[in-house]
PATOR-196480 format. One record per residue (C-alpha): residue number from 1; x, y, z. Coordinates in steps of 0.001 Angstrom, whole numbers, plus 500000, padded with zeros to 6 digits. Each point is the difference from the previous one (the first is absolute). Last residue first. Layout:
N
SITE  NUM  X  Y  Z
...
END
This chain:
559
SITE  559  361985  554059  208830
SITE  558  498241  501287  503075
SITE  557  502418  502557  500922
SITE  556  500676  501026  496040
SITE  555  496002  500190  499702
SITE  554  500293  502671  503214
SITE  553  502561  502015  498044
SITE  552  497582  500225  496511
SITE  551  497012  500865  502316
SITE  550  502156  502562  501306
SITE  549  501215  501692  496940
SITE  548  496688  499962  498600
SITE  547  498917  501908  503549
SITE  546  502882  502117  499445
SITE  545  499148  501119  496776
SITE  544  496963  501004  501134
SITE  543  501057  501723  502939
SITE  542  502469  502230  498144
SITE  541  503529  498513  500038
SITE  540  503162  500559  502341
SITE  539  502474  498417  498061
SITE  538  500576  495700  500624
SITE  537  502145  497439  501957
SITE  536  503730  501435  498992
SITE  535  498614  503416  499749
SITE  534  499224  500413  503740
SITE  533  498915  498290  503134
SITE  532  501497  497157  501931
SITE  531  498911  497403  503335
SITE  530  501462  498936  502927
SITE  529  503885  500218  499510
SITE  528  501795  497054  500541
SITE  527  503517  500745  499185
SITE  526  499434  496943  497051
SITE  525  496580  501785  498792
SITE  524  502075  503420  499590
SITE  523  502308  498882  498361
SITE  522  497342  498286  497287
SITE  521  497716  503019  499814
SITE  520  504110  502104  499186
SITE  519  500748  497738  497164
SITE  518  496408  500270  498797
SITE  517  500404  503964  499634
SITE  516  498125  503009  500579
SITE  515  499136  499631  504077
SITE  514  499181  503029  501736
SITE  513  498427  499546  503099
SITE  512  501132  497339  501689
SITE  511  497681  498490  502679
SITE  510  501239  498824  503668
SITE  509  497789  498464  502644
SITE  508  500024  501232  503301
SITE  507  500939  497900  503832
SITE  506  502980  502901  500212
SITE  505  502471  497319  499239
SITE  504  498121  499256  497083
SITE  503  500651  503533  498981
SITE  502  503997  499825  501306
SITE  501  500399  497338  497585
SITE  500  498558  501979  496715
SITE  499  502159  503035  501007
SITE  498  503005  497684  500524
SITE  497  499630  498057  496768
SITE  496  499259  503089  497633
SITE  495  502916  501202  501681
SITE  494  502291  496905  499075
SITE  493  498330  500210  496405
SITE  492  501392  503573  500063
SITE  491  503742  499569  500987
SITE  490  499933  497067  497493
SITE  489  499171  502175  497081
SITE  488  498954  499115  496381
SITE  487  496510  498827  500344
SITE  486  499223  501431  503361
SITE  485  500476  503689  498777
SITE  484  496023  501251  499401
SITE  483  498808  497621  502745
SITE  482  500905  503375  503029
SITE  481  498692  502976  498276
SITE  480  496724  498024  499425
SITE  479  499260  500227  503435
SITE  478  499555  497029  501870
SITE  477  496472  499940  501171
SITE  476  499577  498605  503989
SITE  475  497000  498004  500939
SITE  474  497733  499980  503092
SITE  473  500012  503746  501383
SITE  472  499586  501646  503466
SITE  471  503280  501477  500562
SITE  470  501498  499443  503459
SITE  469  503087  497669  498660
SITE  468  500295  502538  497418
SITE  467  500676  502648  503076
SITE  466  503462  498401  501437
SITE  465  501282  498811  496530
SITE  464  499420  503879  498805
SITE  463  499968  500064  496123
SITE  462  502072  502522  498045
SITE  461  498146  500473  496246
SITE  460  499698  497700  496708
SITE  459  500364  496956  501391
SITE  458  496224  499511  500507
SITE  457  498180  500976  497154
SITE  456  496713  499248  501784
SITE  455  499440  498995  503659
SITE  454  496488  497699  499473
SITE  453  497181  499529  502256
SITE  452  497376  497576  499737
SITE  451  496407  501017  500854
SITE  450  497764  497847  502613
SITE  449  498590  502401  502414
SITE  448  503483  499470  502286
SITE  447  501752  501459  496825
SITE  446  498056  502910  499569
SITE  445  500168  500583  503662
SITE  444  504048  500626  499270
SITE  443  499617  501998  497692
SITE  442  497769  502467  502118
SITE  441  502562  499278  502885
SITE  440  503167  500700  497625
SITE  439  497867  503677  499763
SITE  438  499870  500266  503361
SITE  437  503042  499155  500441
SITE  436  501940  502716  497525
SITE  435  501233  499385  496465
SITE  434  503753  499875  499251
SITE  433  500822  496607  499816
SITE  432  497021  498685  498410
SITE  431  500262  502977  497382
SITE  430  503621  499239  499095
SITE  429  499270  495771  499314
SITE  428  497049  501062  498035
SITE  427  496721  498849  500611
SITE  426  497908  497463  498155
SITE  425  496604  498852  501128
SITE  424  499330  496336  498789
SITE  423  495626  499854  500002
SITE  422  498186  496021  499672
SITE  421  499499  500163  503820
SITE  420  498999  503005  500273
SITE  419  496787  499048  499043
SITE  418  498121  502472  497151
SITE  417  496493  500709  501114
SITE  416  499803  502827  497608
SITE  415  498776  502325  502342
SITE  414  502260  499007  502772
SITE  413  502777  500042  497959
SITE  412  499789  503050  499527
SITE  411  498740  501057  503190
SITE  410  503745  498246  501405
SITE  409  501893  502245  497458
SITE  408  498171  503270  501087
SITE  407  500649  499257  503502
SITE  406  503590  499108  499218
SITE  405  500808  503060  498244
SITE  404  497621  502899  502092
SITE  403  503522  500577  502391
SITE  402  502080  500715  497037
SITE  401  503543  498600  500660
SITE  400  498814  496646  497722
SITE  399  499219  502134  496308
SITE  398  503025  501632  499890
SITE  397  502411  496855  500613
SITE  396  497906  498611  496910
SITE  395  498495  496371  500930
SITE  394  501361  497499  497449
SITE  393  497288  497525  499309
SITE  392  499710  496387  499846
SITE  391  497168  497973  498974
SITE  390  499880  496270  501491
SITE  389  499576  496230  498927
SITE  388  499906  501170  496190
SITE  387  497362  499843  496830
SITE  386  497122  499288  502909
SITE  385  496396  499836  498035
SITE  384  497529  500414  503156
SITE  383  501720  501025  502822
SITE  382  502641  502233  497192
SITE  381  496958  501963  499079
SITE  380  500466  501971  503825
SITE  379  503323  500710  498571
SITE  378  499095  502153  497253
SITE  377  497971  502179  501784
SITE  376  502197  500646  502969
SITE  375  503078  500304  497713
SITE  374  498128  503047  497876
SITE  373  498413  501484  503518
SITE  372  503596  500025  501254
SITE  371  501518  501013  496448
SITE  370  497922  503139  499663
SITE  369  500380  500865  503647
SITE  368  503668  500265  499166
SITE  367  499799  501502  496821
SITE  366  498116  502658  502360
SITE  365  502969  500132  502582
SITE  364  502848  500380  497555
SITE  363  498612  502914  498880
SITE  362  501602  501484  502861
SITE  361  502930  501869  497395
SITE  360  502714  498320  501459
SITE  359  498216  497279  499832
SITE  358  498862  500139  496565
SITE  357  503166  501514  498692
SITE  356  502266  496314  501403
SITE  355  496979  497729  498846
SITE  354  500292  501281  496062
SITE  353  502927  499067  498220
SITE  352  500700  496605  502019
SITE  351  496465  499085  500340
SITE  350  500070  499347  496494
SITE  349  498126  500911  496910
SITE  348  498135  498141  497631
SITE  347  499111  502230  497012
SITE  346  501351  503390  499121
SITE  345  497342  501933  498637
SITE  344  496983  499370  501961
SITE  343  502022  498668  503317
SITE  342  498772  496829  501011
SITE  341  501753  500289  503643
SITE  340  500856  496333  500908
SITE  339  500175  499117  504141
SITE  338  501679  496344  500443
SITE  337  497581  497034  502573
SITE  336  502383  497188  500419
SITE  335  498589  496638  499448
SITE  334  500770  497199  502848
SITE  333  500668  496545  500775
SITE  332  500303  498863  496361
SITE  331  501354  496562  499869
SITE  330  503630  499345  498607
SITE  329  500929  496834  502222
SITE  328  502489  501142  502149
SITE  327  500635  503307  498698
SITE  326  495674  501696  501130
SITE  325  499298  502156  497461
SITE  324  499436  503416  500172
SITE  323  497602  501426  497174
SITE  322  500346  503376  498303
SITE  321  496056  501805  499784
SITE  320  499160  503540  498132
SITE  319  497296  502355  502060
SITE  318  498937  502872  497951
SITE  317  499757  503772  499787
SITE  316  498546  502530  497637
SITE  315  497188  500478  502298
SITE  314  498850  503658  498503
SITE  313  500529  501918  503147
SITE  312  502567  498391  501311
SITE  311  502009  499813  496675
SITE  310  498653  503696  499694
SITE  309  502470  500716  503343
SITE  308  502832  498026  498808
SITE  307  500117  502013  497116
SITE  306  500441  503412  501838
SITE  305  502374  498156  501877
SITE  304  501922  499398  497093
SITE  303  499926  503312  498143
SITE  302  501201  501652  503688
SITE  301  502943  497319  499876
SITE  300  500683  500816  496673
SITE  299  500058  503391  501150
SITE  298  502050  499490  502912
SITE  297  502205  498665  497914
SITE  296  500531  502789  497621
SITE  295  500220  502139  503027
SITE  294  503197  497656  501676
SITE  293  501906  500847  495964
SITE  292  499746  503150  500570
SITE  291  501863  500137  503202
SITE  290  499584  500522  504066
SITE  289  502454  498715  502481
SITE  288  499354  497148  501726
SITE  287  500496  498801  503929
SITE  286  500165  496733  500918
SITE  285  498295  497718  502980
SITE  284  497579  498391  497479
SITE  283  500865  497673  496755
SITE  282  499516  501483  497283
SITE  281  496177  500734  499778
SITE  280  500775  501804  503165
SITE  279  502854  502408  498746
SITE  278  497734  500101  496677
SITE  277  496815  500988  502274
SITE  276  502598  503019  501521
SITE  275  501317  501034  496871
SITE  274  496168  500816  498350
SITE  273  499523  501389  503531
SITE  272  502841  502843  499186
SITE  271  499051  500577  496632
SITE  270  496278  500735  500815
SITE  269  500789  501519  503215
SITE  268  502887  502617  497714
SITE  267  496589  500339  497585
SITE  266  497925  501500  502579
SITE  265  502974  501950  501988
SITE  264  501156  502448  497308
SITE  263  503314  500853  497903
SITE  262  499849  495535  498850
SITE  261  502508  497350  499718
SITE  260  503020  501954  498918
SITE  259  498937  503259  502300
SITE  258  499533  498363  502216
SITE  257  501181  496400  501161
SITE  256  497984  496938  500512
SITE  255  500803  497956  502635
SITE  254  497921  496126  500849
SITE  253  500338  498365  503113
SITE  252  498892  496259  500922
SITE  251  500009  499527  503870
SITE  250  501174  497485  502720
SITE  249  498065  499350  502580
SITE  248  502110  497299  502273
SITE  247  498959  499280  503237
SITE  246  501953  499255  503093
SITE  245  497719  498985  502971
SITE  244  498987  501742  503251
SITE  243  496719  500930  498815
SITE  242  501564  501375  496669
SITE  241  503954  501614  499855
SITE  240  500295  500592  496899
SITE  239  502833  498369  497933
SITE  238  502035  502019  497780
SITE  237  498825  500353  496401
SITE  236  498274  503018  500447
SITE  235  503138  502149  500981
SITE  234  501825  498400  496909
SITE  233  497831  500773  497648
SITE  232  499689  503272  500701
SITE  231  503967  500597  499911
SITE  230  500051  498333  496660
SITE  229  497244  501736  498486
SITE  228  502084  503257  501516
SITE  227  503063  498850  498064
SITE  226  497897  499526  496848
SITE  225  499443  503358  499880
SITE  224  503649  500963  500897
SITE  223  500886  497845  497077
SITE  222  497061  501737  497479
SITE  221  501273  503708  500691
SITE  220  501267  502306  503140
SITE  219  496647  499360  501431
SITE  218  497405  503359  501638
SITE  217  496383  500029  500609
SITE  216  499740  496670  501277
SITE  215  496375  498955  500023
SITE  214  499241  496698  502462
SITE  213  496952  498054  499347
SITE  212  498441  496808  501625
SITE  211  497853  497283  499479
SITE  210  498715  497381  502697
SITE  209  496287  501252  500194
SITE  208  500022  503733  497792
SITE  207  502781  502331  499527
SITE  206  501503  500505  503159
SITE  205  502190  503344  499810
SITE  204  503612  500886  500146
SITE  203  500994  503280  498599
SITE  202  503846  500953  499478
SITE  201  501362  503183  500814
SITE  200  500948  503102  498040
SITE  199  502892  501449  498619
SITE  198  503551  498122  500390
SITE  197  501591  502026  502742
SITE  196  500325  496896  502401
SITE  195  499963  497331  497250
SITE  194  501042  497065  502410
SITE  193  498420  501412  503113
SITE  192  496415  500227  498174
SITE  191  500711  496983  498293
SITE  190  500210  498256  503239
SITE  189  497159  501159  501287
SITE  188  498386  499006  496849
SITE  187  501378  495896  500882
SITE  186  498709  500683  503274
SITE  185  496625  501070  499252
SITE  184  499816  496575  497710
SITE  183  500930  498396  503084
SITE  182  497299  501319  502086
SITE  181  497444  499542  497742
SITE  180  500847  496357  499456
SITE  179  500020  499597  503883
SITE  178  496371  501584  500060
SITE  177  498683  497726  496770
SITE  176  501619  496753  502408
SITE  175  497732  501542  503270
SITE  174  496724  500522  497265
SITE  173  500481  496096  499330
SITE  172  500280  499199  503790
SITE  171  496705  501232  500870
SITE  170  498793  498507  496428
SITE  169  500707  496270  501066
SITE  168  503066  498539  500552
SITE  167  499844  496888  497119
SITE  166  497498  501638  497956
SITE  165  501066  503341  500208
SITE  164  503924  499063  500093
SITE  163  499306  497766  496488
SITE  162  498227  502915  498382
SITE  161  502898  502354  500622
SITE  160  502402  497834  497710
SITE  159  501172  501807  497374
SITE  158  499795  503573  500836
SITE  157  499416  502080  497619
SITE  156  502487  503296  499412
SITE  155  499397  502774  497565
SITE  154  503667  502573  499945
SITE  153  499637  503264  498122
SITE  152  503493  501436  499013
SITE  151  500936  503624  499361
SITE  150  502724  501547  497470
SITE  149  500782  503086  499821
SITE  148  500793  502012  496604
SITE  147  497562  502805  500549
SITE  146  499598  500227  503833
SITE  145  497282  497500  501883
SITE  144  497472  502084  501680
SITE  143  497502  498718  497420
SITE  142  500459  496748  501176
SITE  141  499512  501009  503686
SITE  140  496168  501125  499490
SITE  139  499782  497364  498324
SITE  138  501320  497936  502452
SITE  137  497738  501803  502907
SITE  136  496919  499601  497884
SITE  135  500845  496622  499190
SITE  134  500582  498686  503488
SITE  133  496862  502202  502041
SITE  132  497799  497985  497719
SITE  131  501820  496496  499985
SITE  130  500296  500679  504224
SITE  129  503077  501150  501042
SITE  128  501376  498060  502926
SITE  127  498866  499934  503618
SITE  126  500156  495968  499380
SITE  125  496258  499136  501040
SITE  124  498282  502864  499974
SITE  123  501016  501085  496761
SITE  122  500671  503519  499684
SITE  121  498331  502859  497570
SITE  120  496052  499632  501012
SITE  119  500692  498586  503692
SITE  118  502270  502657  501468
SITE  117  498063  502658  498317
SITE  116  496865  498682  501471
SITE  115  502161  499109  503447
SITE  114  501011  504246  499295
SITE  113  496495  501051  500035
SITE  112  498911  498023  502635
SITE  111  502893  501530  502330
SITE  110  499318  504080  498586
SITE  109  495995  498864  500638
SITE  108  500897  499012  503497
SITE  107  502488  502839  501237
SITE  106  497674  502211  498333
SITE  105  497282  498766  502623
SITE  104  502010  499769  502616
SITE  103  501105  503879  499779
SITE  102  496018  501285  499289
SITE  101  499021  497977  502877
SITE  100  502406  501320  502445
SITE  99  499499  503353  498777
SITE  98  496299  499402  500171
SITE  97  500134  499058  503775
SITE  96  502175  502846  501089
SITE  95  497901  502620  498655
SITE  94  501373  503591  501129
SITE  93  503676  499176  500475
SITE  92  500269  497130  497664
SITE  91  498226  501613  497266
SITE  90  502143  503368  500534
SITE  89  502752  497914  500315
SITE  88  499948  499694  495923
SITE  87  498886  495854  499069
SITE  86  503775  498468  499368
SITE  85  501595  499551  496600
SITE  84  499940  496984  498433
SITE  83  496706  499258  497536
SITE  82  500739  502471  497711
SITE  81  498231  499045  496954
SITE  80  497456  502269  499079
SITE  79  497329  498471  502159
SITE  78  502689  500837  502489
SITE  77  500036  503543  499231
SITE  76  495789  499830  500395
SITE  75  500243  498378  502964
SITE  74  502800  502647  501606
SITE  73  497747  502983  498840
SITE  72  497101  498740  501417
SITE  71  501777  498949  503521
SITE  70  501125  504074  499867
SITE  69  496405  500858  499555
SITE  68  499213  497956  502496
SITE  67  502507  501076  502874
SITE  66  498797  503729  498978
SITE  65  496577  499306  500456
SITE  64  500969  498395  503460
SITE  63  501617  503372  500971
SITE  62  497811  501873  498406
SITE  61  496821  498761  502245
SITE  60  500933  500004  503574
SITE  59  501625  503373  499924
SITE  58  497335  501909  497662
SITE  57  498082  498919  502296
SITE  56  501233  501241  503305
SITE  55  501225  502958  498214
SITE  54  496494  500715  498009
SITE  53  497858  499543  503804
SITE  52  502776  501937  501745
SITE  51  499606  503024  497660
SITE  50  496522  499981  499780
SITE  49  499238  500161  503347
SITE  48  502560  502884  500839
SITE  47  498475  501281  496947
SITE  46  496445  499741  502270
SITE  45  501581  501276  502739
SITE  44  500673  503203  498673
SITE  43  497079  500485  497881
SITE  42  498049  499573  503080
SITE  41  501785  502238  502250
SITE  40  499964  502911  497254
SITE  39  496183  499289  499370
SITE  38  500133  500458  504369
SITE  37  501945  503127  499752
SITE  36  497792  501693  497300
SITE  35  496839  499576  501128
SITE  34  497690  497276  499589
SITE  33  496765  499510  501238
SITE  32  499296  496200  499140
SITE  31  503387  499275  500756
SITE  30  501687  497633  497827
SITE  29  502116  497710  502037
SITE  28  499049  497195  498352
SITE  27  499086  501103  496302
SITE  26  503850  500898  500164
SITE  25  500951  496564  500806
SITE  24  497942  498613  497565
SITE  23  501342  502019  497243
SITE  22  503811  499525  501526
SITE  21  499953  496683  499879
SITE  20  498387  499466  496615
SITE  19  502719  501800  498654
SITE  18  502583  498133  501559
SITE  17  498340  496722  498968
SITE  16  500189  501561  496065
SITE  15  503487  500730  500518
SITE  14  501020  496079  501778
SITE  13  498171  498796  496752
SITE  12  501824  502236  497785
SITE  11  503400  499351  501611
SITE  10  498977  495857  499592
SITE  9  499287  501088  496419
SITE  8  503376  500949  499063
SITE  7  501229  497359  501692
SITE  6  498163  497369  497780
SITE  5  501505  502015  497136
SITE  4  498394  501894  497481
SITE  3  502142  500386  496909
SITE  2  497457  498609  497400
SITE  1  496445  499747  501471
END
């Protein structure tokens, strides 16, 4: 029944036992003769009854009704939202117990509810914005922004996160994303104080993995813009301090300003990554700042992936062979194994305008598998009708970091029963360097199984003496970078000389890679350089070709 409360009823209760009192009561002392004093008596006594009975009820009952009524009323504001305020002392006073519950339990819920909050618009990692909890709060922001302001969105990826997971571990990966977090609050902090009066703050949120996003809602124009890229860059650039050691992050930041870029936040991310992948396409450890001319290359780089992904699919590439010949007597020691795209339209295309987009874009992995399976199978014919002592292969500083590479390189071979033995693997000069131990271990069993090991376009980066000397690898490749001026310079012939000295010196045998003229085979012969590749000795040729080219090499030998 509407309007009838639980005290309500305890009063009716404590009535009705009243009542019953005083009918009992009077059947007691009824008097089977009765006269007038003694129904008097009776009636007396039994109100007296009746009386006591409805107090001493009505006492023990509406009290406690009260207490739950009041409890009801709390529950049902608190399933309205109010989950602070205290259960009434009239709980507490006549039900102890179930105002202690009643307080405990909204103490709870109000604490689960805000870890849920906690958890769906923070990260848990950094304490920054989550993506979500990020673009509703910057567009929220954006629109904030006064007719003729100016506001800057800032996309950040760190360059080389990866390489503190594998080499620290993940423990000490999610310390580095804290320390980033913390300086990119400090670099808003100090916009806050710069700008005091400026409206609104700026948002810092964790986009996704090693990306980050800060919205400024107010710049003075495109300097002060670039300014703040400046100031971010320069906070991540500073060494972290990693397990005791000094490690360098770095990032790759891309700005995009509103309202020239972009009045809302879907295509100011657009424009603003678009400058961030050209900041890392150009080098890493810069910041960019959005323009047309970045968006018409992302979409040639969108067209290109896009065809990278049917070349997969439809097997449009091949394996072309360049031979390495050994200078002292002009024997082929090795063929080189050279990824071709056939591309539909365009022909023969180069690793050079397609390897950078596929591994930026991951693709890099499946061309990858393609060419391990490829290299198996071709190989394993070599036992039988050899065109070159060995088969090398550059291995793509992508493909080694993942922890499935080797595994899936060793079934390969496996399958095919391809020996090591007759397999080069190439890896750059930067990669070896860089790479952590237990992937210089995987290489390093490779070698111990029976595989040579090459350190590719070496010359081309900063070599540690002290670590090359630990390296796991059996010949060094001069990079190309470093033959191209022998001809005409002294300066460079006496490098050439050094580099190919300090090899031996190093118990390795040196190859140079690039080779175009005879003038600079026969140089290289007198320093005493192991063995050439390039132009000079013959183009990288289909596998037919090669094999004639072969056979018409090994009749020189014998002639």
């Amino acid at each position: 029944m509407e309007g009838v409360t639980l005290k309500s009823r305890a009063v009716a209760f404590a009535f009705c036992v009243g009542a019953t009192a005083f009918i009992l009561a009077l059947i007691a002392l009824a008097d089977p003769t009765p006269d007038a004093p003694g129904v008097f008596r009776a009636v007396a006594i039994a109100i007296v009854c009746a009386i006591m009975s409805w107090a001493s009820a009505e006492r023990a009952l509406a009290g406690v009704a009260e207490a739950v009524d009041v409890a009801t009323a709390r529950i049902v504001e608190a399933a309205e939202g109010d989950l602070t305020s205290r259960t009434p002392s009239a709980v507490e006073e006549a039900l102890p117990l179930l105002s202690g519950a009643l307080d405990g339990m909204f103490a709870q819920v109000r604490e689960n509810l805000e870890s849920a909050t906690t958890l769906a618009l923070f990260d848990p990692i950094t304490s920054l914005a989550n993506r979500t909890h990020f673009r509703h709060e910057a567009e929220r922001a954006l629109k904030a922004v006064p007719t003729g302001g100016m506001s800057v969105l800032a996309f950040i990826d760190l360059d080389n996160f990866k390489a503190v997971n594998d080499t620290f571990g993940h423990a000490s990966g999610d310390q580095a994303l804290v320390m980033v977090a913390n300086r990119l609050r400090a670099v808003a902090a100090g916009e806050v104080v710069r700008q005091s009066g400026a409206a609104g703050e700026p948002i810092v949120g964790r986009h996704a993995g090693d990306e980050f996003a800060l919205f400024f809602p107010h710049v003075e124009g495109r300097d002060d813009a670039a300014r703040l890229g400046g100031a971010l860059l320069d906070a991540l650039t500073k060494p972290f301090d990693i397990g005791g050691q000094q490690v360098t992050v770095g990032a790759s930041i891309g700005l995009a300003l509103s309202p020239e870029h972009g009045t809302m936040l879907t295509p100011l991310i657009r424009a603003a990554d678009v400058a961030m992948y050209h900041a890392k396409a150009s080098g890493r450890g810069q910041y960019q700042l959005f323009a047309e001319l970045l968006a018409e290359r992302m979409a040639r780089r969108t067209l290109l992936e896009v065809e990278l992904r049917h070349a997969i699919e439809h097997k449009e590439f091949t394996i072309a062979y360049q031979p390495q010949v050994a200078l002292a007597d002009g024997r082929v020691q090795a063929a080189e194994g050279l990824l071709r795209w056939n591309h539909p339209t365009d022909g023969l295309r180069l690793p050079a305008n397609f390897i950078a987009c596929a591994e930026e874009s991951g693709l890099i992995h499946e061309i990858g598998d393609w060419a391990i399976d490829e290299i198996a199978r071709r190989v394993a014919h070599w036992t039988d009708d050899p065109i070159a002592p060995r088969f090398a292969v550059n291995l793509s500083p992508r493909q080694i970091t993942r922890p499935e590479f080797f595994t899936r390189l060793n079934g390969a071979l496996a399958r095919a029963r391809t020996p090591l033995s007759l397999i080069e693997f190439e890896v750059s000069e930067a990669v070896l360097m860089e790479c952590s131990p237990a992937v210089l271990d995987r290489i390093g069993q490779l070698r111990r199984d029976g595989a040579t090991i090459a350190i590719d376009d070496f010359g081309s980066g900063l070599s540690s003496l002290a670590r090359l000397r630990s390296l796991p690898f059996d010949t060094v490749k001069l990079d190309a970078s470093l033959i191209a001026g022998m001809e005409g310079d002294q300066a460079a012939r006496d490098v050439v000389q050094a580099v190919i000295t300090l090899v031996h010196g190093l118990g390795a045998k040196a190859i140079a890679e690039g080779v175009e003229t005879a003038g600079q085979y026969d140089m290289l012969r007198v320093m005493g350089c192991d063995a050439a590749q390039g132009y000079a000795i013959a183009p990288p040729m289909i596998e037919a070709d090669y094999r004639v080219w072969a056979g018409r090499a090994a009749d020189r030998m014998r002639a």
